[in-house]
C-alpha positions, 0 to 999 in steps of 0.5 A, spaced: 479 544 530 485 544 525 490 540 529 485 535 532 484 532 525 491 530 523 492 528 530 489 520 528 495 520 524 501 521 531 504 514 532 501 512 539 505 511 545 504 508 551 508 511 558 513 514 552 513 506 549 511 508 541 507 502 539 508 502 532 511 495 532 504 492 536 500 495 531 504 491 526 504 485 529 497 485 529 495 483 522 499 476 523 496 475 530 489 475 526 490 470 520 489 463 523 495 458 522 495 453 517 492 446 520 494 439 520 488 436 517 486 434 510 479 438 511 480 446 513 473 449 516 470 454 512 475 461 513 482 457 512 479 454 505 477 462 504 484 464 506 486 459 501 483 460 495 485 468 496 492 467 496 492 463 491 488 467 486 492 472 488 498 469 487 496 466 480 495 473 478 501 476 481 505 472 477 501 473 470 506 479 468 512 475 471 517 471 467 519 464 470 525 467 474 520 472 478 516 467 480 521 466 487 518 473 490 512 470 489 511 469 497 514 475 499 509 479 494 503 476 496 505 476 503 506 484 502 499 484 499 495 481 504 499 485 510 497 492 508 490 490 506 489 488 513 493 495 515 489 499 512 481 496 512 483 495 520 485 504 520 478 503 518 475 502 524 474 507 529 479 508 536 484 505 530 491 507 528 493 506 520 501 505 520 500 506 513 499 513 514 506 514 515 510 515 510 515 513 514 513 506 514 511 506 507 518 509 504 521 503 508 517 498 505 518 501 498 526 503 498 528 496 500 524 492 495 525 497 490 532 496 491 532 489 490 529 489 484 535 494 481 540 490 484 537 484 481 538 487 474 544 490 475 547 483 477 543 478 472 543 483 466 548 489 467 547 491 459 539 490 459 538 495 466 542 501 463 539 500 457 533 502 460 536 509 462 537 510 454 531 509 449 533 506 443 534 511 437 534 517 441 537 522 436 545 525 439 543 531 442 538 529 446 542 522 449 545 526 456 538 530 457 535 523 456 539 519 460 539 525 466 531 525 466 530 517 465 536 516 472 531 522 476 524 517 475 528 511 476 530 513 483 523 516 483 519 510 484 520 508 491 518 516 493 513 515 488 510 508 491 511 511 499 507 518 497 502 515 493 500 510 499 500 515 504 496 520 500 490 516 498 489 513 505 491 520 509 486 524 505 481 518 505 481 519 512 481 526 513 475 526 508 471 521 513 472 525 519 470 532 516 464 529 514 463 525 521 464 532 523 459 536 520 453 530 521 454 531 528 455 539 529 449 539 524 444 534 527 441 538 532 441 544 528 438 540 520 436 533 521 434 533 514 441 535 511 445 531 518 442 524 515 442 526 508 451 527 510 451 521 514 448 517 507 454 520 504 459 518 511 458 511 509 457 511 502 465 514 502 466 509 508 464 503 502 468 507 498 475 508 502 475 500 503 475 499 496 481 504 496 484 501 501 484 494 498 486 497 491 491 501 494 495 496 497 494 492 490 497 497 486 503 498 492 504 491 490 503 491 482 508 497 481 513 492 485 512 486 480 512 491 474 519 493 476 521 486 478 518 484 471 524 489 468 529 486 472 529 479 471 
């Protein structure tokens, strides 16, 4: 019983083909493409107005020189939204519960912002690894620990994706479990459980919306650092 909770988290195969790249592929393939017109129908306008208000509190903690990543960040959010709401459905598989997959998001990206600091201002990105007035003795245990956070971010942003829809999931199947094994035996306590079952589902696609903010957040406060 054990194992069969945590099998919804292998990456399936078909005929030994891993099928991760197809599960990716798929939220691009559901977006409408932009059309020609002047006048869009109800869901191109809807799309619109989203990536717009988003974009525009994106931007609101980035200074003028950070606005050029704002097509990679909003396009960022709006792939793993729709990761995680589709890991929601039933006889699906959630790519970002793979830390795998998460970490190759997050090192990448992570990277860039600290290159990009270390490119445009050298003396501003090193002087985030030594608070202003740290007494001597203190300056290589300090210098030490704020070096272990730095190349902890990524790490950080990998796991806690990962964590929050893995246990969401497995929480979602304990419960689903325990109405079905309960149903014959208590009705009354199966369909008090099945209301907690989709109180929690309501629950994880709020998580799974705020998740993915926050992935994208942490990324444009990192950035804000180094611009």
């Amino acid at each position: 019983m054990t194992l069969s909770f945590f099998d919804q988290f292998m990456s399936p195969t078909f005929l030994g083909i891993p099928l991760m790249a197809l599960a990716l592929s798929l939220p691009w393939i559901l977006y409408p493409a932009p059309s020609a017109r002047w006048l869009n129908n109800r869901l191109l306008s809807l799309q619109g107005w989203f990536i717009n208000r988003f974009t525009q509190q994106l931007l609101l903690p980035l200074s003028t020189g950070g606005h050029k990543w704002a097509a990679l960040l909003a396009s960022l959010m709006i792939f793993l939204i729709t990761l995680n709401m589709l890991g929601l459905l039933p006889y699906t598989f959630t790519p970002t519960t793979q830390l795998s997959l998460n970490l190759g998001l997050a090192v990448p990206l992570w990277l860039a912002t600290v290159i990009i600091g270390m490119r445009n201002q050298p003396t501003h990105a090193l002087g985030h690894l030594l608070p202003e007035g740290t007494p001597g003795p203190l300056i290589p245990v300090l210098i030490v620990i704020e070096t272990i956070s730095l190349f902890i971010r990524p790490l950080a942003l990998g796991v806690r994706l990962t964590a929050n829809l893995t246990a969401g999931h497995l929480l979602i199947q304990l419960i689903a479990t325990a109405a079905f094994v309960l149903l014959p035996l208590m009705p009354a306590v199966a369909i008090l459980t099945s209301t907690v079952l989709v109180l929690l589902t309501l629950l994880e696609v709020a998580v799974a919306m705020i998740q993915a903010y926050v992935f994208v957040l942490l990324l444009t406060l990192y950035l804000q650092e180094n611009v």
